[in-house]
Backbone as a ProteinNet text record, in pm:
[ID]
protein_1_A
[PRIMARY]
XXXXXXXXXXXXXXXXXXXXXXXXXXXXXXXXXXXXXXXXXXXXXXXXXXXXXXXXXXXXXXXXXXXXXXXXXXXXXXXXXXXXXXXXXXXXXXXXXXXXXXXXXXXXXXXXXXXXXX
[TERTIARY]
-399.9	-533.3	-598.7	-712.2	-816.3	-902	-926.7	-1004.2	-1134.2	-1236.1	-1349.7	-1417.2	-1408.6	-1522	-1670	-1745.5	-1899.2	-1945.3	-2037	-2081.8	-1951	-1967.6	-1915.6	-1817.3	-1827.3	-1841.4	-1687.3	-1610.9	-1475.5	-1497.9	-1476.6	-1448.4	-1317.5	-1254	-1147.4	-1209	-1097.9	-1134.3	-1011.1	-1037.5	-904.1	-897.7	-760.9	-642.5	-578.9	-623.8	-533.6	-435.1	-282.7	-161.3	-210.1	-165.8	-134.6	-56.2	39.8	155.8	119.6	200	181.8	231.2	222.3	229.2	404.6	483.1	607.6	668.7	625.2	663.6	611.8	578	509.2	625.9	705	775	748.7	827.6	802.4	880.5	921	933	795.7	759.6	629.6	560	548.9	398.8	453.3	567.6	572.7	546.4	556.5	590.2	458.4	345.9	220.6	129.5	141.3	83.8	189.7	263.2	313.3	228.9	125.1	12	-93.4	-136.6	-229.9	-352.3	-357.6	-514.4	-514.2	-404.5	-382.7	-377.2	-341.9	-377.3	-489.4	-583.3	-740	-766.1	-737.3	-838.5	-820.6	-731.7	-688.5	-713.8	-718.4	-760.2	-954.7	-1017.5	-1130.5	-1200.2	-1106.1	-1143	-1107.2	-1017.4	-989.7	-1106.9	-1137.7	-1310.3	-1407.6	-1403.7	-1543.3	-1575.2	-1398	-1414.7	-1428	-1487.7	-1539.7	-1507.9	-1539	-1515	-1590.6	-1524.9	-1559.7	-1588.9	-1632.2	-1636.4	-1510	-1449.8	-1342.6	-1433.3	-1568.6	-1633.7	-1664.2	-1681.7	-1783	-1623.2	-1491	-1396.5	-1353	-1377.5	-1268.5	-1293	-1150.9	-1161	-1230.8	-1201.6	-1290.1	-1401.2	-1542.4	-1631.8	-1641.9	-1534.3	-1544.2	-1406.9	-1322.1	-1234	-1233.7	-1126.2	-1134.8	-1122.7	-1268.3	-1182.7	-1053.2	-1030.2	-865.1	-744.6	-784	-729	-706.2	-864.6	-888.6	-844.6	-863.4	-805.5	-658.4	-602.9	-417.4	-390.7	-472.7	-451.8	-481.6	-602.5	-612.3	-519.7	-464.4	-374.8	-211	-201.7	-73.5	-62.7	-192.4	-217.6	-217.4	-288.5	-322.2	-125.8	-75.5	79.4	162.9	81	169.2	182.6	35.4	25.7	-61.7	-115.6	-203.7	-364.1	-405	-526.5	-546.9	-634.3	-709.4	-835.9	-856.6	-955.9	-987.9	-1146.7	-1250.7	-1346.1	-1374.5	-1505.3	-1603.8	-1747.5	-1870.7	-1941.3	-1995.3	-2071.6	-1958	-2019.5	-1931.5	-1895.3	-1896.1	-1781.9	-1688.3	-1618.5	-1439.1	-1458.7	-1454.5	-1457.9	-1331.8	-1308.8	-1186	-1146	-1039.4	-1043.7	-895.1	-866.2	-744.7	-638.6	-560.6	-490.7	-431.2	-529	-455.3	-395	-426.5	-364.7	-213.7	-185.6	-84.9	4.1	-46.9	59.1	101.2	34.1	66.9	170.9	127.5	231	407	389.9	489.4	580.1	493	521.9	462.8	502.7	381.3	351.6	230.2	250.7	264.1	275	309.9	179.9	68.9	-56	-109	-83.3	-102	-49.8	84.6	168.7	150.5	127.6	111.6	-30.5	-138.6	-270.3	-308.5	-253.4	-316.9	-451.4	-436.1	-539.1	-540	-617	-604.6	-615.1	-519	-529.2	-670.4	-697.9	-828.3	-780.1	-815.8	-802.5	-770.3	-687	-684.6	-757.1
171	176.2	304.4	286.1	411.1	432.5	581.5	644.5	721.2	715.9	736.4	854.7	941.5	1028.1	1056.6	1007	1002	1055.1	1169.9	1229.8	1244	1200.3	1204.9	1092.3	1002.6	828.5	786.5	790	710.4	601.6	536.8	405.6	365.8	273.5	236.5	52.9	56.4	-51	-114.5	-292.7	-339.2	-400.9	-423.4	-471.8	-592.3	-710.8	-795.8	-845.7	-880.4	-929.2	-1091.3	-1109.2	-1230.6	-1276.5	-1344.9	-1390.4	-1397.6	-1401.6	-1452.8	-1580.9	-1686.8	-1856.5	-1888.4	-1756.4	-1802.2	-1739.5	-1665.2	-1621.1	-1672.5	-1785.8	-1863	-1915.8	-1913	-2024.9	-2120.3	-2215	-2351.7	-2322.4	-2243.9	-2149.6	-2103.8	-2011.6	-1933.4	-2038.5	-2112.4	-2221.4	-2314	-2356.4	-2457.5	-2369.7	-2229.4	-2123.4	-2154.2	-2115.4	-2107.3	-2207.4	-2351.3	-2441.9	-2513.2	-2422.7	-2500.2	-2465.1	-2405.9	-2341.2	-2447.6	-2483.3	-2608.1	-2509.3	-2432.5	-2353.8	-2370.1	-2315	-2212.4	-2400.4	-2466.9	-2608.6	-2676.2	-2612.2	-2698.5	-2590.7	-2449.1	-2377.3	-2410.5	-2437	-2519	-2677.5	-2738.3	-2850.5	-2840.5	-2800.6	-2709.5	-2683.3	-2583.8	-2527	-2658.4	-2770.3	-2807.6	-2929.7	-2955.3	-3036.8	-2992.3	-2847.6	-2831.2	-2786.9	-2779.9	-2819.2	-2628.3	-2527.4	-2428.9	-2296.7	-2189.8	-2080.8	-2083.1	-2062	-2058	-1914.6	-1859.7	-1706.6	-1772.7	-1647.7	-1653.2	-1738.1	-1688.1	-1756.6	-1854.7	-1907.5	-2025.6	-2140.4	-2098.9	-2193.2	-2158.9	-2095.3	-2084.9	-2233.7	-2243.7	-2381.8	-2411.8	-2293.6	-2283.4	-2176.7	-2222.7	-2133.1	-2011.6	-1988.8	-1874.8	-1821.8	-1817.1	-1758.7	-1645.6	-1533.7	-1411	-1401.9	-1264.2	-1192.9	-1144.5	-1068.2	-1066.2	-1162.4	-1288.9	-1374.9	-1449.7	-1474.9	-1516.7	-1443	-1333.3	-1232.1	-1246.9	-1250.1	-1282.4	-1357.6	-1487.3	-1633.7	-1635.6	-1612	-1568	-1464.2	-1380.3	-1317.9	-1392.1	-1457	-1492.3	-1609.9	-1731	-1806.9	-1755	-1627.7	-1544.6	-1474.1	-1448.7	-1387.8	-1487.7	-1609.6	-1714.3	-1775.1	-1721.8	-1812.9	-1928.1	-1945.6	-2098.6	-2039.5	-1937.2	-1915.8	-1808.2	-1765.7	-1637.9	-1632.4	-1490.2	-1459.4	-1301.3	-1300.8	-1202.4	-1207.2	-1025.5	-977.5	-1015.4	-1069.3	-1102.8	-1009	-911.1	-820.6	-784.1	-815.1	-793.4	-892.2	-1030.2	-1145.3	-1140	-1208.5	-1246.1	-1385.9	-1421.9	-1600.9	-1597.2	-1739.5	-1764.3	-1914	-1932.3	-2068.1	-2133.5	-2248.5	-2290.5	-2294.4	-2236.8	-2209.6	-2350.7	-2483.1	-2600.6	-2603.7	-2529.7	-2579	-2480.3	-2386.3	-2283.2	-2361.3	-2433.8	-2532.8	-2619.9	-2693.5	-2831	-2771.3	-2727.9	-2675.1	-2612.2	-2526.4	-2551.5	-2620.1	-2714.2	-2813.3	-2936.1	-2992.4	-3127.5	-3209.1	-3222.2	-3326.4	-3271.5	-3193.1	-3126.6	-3113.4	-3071.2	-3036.8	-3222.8	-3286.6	-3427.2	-3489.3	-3444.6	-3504.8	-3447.7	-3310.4	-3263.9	-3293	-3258.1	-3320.6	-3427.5	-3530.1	-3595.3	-3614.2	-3565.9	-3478.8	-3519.5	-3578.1	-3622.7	-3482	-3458.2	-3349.2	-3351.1	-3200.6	-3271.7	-3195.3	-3295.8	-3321	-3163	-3146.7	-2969.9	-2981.7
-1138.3	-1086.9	-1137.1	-1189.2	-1234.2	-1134.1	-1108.9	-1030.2	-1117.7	-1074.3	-1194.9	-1045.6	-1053.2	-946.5	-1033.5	-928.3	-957.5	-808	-825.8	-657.8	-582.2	-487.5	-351.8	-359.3	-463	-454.9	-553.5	-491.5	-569.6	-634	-775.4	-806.8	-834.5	-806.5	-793.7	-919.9	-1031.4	-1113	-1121.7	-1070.8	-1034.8	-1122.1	-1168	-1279.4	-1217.3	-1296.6	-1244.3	-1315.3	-1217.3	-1302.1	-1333	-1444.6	-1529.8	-1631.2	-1581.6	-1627.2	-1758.1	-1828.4	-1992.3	-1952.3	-2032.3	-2006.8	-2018.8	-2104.7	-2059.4	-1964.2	-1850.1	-1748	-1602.8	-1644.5	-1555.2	-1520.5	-1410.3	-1355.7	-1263.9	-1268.4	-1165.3	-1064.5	-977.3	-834.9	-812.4	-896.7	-816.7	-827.3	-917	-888.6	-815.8	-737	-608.7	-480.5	-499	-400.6	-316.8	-473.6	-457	-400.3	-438.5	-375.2	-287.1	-224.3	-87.5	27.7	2.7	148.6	92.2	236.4	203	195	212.2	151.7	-6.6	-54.1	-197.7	-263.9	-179.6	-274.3	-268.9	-147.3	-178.6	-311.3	-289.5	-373.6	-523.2	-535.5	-688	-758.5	-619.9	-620.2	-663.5	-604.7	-584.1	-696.6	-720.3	-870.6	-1019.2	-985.2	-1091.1	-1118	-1008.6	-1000.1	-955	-1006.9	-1076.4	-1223.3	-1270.7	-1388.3	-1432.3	-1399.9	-1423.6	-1369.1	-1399.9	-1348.2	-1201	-1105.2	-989	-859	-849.6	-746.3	-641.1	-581.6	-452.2	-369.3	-313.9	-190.4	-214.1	-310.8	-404.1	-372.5	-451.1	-413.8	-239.9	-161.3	-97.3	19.5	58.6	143.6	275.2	324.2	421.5	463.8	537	457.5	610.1	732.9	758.9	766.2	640.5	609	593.1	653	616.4	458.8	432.3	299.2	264.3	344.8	308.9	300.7	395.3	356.7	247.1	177.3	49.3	-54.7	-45.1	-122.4	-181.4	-47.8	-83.6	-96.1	-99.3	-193.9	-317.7	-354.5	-501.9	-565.4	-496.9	-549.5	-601.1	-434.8	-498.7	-611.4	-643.2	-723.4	-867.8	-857.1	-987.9	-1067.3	-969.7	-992.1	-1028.6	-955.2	-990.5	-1163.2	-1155.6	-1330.7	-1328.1	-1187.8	-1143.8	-1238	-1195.9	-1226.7	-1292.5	-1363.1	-1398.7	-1356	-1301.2	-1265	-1358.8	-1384.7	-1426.8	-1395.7	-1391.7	-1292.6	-1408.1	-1290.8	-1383.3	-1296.9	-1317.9	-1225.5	-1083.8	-968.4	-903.2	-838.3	-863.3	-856.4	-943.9	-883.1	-939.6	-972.9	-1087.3	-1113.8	-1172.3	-1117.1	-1135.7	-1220.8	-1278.5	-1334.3	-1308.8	-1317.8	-1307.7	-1466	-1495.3	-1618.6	-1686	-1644.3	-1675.2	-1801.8	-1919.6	-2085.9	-2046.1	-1972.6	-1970.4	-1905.8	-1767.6	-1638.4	-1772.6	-1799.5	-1861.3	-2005	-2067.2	-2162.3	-2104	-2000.2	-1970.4	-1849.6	-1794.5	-1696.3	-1685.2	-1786.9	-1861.2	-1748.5	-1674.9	-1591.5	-1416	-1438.7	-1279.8	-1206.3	-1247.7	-1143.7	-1121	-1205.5	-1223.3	-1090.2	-1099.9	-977	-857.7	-850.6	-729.5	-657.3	-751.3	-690.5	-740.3	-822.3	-813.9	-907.3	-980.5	-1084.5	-1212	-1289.2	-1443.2	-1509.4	-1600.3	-1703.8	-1782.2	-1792	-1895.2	-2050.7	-2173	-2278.5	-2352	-2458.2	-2474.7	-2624.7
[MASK]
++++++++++++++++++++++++++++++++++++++++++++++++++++++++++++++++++++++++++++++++++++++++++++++++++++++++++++++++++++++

C-alpha cells in the first residue's frame, strides 16, 4: 500500500490481488461461490454482460459496504472477477475466458449460464 501525504490529507492507493489464470484454482472458486450472495453477484455481473460498479452489482440494495467489500474481495482472490478503479468506482467484470480455459464448463454448470463466444 502507498501513502501519498498531501496537506493534512493521507492517500492511501489500493492494489488489488489477481490471480494469474494459472493460479486460479477450483477450491477457491467453489470456496467462493458457495455464499449465495458471492453467487448472485457473479451471476449478476455475467448478465449484464459488462463491467459493473460494487453497488451497481451488489445483490442486495441495503447491504453493508463492508460487506460488499469482502465479497468482492474474496471473488477477486478467487480468480472469479477483476476489478478496476474508473474515477472513484470499482467496476468489476466476471473473468469468464480465464474460468472457462481452465475449468471448461464449470460457471455453465454452476449457474446455469451459456458461455459467451471467445
Amino acid at each position: 500500500m502507498k501513502l501519498f501525504k498531501g496537506s493534512a490529507i493521507y492517500f492511501v492507493m489500493v492494489q488489488f490481488v489477481h490471480p494469474s489464470r494459472e493460479d486460479i484454482t477450483l477450491a477457491g472458486v467453489l470456496a467462493a461461490l458457495a455464499d449465495p450472495m458471492r453467487l448472485k453477484i457473479v451471476r449478476g455481473l455475467l448478465e449484464q454482460g459488462d463491467c459493473m460498479s460494487c453497488t451497481a452489482a451488489a445483490p442486495c440494495p441495503g447491504m453493508a459496504k463492508s460487506t460488499l467489500s469482502n465479497h468482492f474481495r474474496v471473488l477477486r482472490e478467487a480468480g472469479l472477477i477483476q476489478t478496476s478503479k474508473k474515477g472513484v468506482e470499482h467496476r468489476n467484470v466476471v473473468r469468464e475466458a480465464d474460468i472457462n480455459a481452465r475449468f471448461p464448463k464449470l460457471l455453465k454448470t454452476i449457474l446455469g449460464y451459456p458461455e459467451q463466444s471467445a
